[in-house]
SEPA-60154 format. One record per residue (C-alpha): residue in one letter; x, y, z; residue number from 0. Coordinates in nm, 4 decimals. Layout:
N
+------+----------+----------+----------+------+
| resn |        X |        Y |        Z | resi |
+------+----------+----------+----------+------+
|    a |        X |        Y |        Z |  NUM |
...
+------+----------+----------+----------+------+
***
This chain:
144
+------+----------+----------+----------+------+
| resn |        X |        Y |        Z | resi |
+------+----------+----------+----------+------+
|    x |  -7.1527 |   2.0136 |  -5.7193 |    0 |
|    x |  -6.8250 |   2.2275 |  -5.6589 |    1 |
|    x |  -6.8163 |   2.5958 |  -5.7746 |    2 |
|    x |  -6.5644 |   2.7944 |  -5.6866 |    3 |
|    x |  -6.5825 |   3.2186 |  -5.7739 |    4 |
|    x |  -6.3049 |   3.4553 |  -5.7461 |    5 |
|    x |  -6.3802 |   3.8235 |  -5.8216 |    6 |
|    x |  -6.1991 |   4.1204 |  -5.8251 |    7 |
|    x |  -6.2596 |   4.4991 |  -5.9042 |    8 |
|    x |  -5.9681 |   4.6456 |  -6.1481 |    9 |
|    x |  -5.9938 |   5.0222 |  -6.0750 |   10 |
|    x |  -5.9193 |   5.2996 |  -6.3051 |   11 |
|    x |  -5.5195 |   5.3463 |  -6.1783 |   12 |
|    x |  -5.5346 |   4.9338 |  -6.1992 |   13 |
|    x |  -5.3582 |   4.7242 |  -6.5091 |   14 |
|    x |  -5.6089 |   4.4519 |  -6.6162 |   15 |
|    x |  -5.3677 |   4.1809 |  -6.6363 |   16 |
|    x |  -5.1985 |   4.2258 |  -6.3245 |   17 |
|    x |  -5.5504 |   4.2035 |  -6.1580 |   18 |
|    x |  -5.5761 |   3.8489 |  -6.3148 |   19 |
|    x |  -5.2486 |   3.8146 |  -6.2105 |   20 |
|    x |  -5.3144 |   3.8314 |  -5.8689 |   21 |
|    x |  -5.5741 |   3.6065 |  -5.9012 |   22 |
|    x |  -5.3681 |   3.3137 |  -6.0800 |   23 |
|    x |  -5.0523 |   3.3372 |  -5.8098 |   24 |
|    x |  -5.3095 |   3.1455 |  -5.5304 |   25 |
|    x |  -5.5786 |   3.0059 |  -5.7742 |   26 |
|    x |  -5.6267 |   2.8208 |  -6.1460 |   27 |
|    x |  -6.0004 |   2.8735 |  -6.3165 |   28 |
|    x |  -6.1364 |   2.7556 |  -6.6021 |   29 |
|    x |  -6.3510 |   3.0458 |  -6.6999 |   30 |
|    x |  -6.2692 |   3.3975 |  -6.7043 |   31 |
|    x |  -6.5574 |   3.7130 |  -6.8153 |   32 |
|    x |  -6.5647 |   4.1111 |  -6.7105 |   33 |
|    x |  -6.8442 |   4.2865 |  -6.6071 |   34 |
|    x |  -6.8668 |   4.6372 |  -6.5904 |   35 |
|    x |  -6.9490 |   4.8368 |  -6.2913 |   36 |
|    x |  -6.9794 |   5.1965 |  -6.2809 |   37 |
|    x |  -6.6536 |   5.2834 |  -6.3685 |   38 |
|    x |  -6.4926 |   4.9471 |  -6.3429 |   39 |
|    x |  -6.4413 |   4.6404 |  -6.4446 |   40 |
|    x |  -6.4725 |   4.3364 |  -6.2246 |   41 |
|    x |  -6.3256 |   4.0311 |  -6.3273 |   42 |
|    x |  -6.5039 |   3.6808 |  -6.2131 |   43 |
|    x |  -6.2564 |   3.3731 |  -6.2943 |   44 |
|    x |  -6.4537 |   3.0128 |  -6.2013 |   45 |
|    x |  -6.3328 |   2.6547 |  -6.1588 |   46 |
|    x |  -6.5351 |   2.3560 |  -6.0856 |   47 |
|    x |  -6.3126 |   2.1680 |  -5.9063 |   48 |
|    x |  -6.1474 |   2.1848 |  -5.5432 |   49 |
|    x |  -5.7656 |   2.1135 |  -5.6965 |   50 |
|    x |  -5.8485 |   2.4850 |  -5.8255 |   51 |
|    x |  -5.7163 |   2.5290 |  -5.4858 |   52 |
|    x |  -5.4023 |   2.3862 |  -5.4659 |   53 |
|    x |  -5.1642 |   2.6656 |  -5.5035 |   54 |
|    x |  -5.3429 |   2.8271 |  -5.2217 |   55 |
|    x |  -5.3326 |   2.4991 |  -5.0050 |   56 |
|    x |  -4.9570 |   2.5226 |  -5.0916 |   57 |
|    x |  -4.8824 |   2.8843 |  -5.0108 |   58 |
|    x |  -5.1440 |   2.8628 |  -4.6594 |   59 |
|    x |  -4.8312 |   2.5915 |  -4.5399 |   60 |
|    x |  -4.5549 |   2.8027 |  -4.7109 |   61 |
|    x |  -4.6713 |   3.1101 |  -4.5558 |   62 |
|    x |  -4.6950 |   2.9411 |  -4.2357 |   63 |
|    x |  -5.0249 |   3.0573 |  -4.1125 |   64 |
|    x |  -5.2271 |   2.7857 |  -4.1101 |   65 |
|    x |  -5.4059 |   2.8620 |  -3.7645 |   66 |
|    x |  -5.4683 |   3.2393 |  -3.8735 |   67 |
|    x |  -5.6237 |   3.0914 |  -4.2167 |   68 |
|    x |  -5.8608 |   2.8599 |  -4.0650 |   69 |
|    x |  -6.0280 |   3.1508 |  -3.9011 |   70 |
|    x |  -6.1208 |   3.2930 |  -4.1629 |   71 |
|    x |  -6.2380 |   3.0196 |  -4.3225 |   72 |
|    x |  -6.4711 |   2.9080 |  -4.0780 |   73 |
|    x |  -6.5790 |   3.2310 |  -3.9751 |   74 |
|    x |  -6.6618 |   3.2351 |  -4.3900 |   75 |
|    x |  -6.8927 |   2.9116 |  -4.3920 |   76 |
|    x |  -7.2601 |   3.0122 |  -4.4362 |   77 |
|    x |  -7.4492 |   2.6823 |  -4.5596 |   78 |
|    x |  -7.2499 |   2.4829 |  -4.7809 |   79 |
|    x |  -7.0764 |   2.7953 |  -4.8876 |   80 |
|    x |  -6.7111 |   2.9425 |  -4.7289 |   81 |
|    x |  -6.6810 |   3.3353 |  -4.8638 |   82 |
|    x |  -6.3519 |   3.5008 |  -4.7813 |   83 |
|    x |  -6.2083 |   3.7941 |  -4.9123 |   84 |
|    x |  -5.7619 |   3.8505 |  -4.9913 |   85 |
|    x |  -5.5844 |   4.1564 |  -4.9984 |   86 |
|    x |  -5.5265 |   4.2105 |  -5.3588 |   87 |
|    x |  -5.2144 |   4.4476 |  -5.3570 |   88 |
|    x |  -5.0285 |   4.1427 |  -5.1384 |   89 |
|    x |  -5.1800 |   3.8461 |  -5.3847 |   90 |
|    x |  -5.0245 |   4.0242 |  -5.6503 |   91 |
|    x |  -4.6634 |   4.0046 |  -5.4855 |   92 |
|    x |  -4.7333 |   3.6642 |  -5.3890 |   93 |
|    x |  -4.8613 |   3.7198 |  -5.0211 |   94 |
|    x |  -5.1766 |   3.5928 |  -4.8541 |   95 |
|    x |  -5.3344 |   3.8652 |  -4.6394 |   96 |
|    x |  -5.7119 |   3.7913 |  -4.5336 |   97 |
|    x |  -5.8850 |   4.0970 |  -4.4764 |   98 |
|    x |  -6.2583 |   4.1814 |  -4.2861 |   99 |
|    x |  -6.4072 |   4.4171 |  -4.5083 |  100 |
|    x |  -6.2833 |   4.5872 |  -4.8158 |  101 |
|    x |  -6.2084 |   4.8803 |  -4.6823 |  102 |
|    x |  -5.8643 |   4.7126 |  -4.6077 |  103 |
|    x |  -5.8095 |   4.6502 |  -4.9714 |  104 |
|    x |  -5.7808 |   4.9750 |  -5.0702 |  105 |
|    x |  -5.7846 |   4.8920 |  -5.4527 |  106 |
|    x |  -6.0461 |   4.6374 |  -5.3419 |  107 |
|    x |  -6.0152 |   4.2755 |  -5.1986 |  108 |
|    x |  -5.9880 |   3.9249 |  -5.4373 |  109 |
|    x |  -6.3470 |   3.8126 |  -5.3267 |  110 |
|    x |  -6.3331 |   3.3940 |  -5.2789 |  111 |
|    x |  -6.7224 |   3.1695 |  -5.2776 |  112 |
|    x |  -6.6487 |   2.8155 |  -5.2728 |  113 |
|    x |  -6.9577 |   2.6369 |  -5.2982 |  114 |
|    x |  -6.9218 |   2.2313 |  -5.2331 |  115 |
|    x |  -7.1525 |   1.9794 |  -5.0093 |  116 |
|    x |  -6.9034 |   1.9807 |  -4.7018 |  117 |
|    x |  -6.7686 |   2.3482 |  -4.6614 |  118 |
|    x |  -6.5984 |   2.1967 |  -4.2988 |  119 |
|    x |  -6.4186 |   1.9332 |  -4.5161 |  120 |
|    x |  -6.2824 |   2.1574 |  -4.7124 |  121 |
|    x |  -6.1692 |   2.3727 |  -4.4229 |  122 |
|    x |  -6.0128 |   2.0984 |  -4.2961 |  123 |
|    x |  -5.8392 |   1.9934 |  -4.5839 |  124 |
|    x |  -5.6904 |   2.3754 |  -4.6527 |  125 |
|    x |  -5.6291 |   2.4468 |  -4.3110 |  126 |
|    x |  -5.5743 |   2.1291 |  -4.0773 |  127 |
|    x |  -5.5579 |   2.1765 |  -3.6980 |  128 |
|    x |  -5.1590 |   2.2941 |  -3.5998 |  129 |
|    x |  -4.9630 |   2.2091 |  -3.3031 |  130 |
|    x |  -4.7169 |   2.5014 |  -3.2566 |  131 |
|    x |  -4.7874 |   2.5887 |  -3.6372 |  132 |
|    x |  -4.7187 |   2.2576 |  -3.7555 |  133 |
|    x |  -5.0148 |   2.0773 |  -3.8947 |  134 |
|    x |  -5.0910 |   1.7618 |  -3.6740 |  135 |
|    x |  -5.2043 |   1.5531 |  -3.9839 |  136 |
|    x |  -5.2696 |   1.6619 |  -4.3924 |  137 |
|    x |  -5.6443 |   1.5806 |  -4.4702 |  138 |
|    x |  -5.6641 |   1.4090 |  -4.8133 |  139 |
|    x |  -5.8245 |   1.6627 |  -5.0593 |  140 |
|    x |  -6.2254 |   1.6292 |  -5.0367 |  141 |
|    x |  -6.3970 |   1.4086 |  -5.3102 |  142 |
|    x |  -6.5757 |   1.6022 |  -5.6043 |  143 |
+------+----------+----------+----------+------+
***
């Protein structure tokens, strides 16, 4: 089974929709809910499916940092779940930025779980081995 969450804070200075903004310039979900949190909201979008991905498989090769991507992603699998976390003040201009901790989001990181069988496949399918940047083959998307 695939899951795929992506949660972000909104903070009090923060518009609501630009949050989910953000969100939707790398990733499409099927579900969207708040939660509230102290003094915040946190928004949690979910898809079931991997092509939930593909604008973010699109921008990794657009952005050209394929090699600097796949670090994070493996360094992210735990099981047969891959956890990252995305600067959210770049997603919403349309950048990719990977961050450690959120303490280098300073209005709070996109959080990313992908659950699915084969976290490595999917790895491998966002972020294929480069040569000089330039992927040496595309892996086919992995089956659901």
């Amino acid at each position: 089974m695939t899951k795929i969450i992506f949660e972000a804070e909104v903070r009090p200075s923060e518009n609501k929709d630009k949050v989910i903004s953000a969100i939707s310039n790398f990733f499409d979900f099927e579900t969207l809910r708040e939660e509230k949190s102290d003094d915040n909201i946190i928004i949690i979008a979910e898809a079931r499916t991997l092509k939930s991905l593909m604008k973010f498989h699109k921008a990794l090769r657009d952005e050209r940092i394929l090699d600097s991507a796949r670090k994070y992603l493996q360094k992210g699998i735990n099981g047969s779940i891959i956890f990252f976390m995305l600067n959210k003040q770049a997603a919403a201009v349309g950048r990719i930025s990977f961050v450690d901790s959120e303490k280098e989001s300073p209005l709070g990181p996109i959080k990313v779980t992908i659950e699915y069988r084969d976290p490595q496949a999917v790895v491998d399918w966002l972020t294929p081995r480069t040569a000089k940047g330039v992927p040496l083959w595309e892996n086919p998307m992995p089956q659901e």
